[in-house]
Phi, psi and omega in degrees: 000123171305134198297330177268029115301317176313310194272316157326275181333293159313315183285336205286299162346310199277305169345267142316330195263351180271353173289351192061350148047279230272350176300306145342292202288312179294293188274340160315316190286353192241309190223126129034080195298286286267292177340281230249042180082352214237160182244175171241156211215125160190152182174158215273112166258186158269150193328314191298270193316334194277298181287009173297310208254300151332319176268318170308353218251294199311304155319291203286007203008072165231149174302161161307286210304304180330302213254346193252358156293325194236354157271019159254291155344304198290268180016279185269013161285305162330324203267342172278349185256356164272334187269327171277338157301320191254026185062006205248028190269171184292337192309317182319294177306358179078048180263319195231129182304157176243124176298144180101000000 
C-alpha cells in the first residue's frame, strides 16, 4: 500500500468511525425512530438491485440504512444545485417572496 493511501485509509476510518454508524443502527433497533428524529424513507426495487445493495453493504461492512443514508444527502445536494444552475429553484421562478 502506498503511504498516502495508508494516511487517507486512516484518516478516513477515524473519521467514521468515530461518528459511530453502527451505534445509530443499534439504537434505531432499541427505540422508537419517532424518539430520535428519524423518518422512514421506503420503496420497492427489484430483486437484483436489493441483492446488489446487500452485497455491496456486506463488502464495505456497512449498514443498509448507512450506505442508502449518505447516498440519499449526496443525492438531493446534487439534484439542489442543478435546480439552482439552472435557475429553476421556487425563489427563482417567483414562488416564494423574498422579505425586506
Amino acid at each position: 500500500m502506498q503511504f498516502e493511501d495508508l494516511i487517507r485509509y486512516k484518516a478516513l476510518n477515524l473519521r467514521y468511525h468515530s461518528a459511530n454508524p453502527t451505534l445509530l443502527d443499534h439504537l434505531i433497533g432499541q427505540e422508537d425512530s419517532e424518539k430520535l428524529g428519524l423518518k422512514k424513507v421506503q420503496f420497492l426495487v427489484s430483486a437484483k438491485l436489493h441483492e446488489d445493495l446487500k452485497s455491496v453493504c456486506g463488502y464495505l461492512e456497512m449498514s443498509q440504512r448507512q450506505f442508502l443514508e449518505s447516498l440519499l444527502a449526496d443525492a438531493l445536494s446534487k439534484a439542489w444545485h442543478i435546480v439552482e444552475q439552472e435557475n429553476a429553484d421556487p425563489e427563482s421562478l417567483g414562488y416564494v417572496k423574498k422579505e425586506g
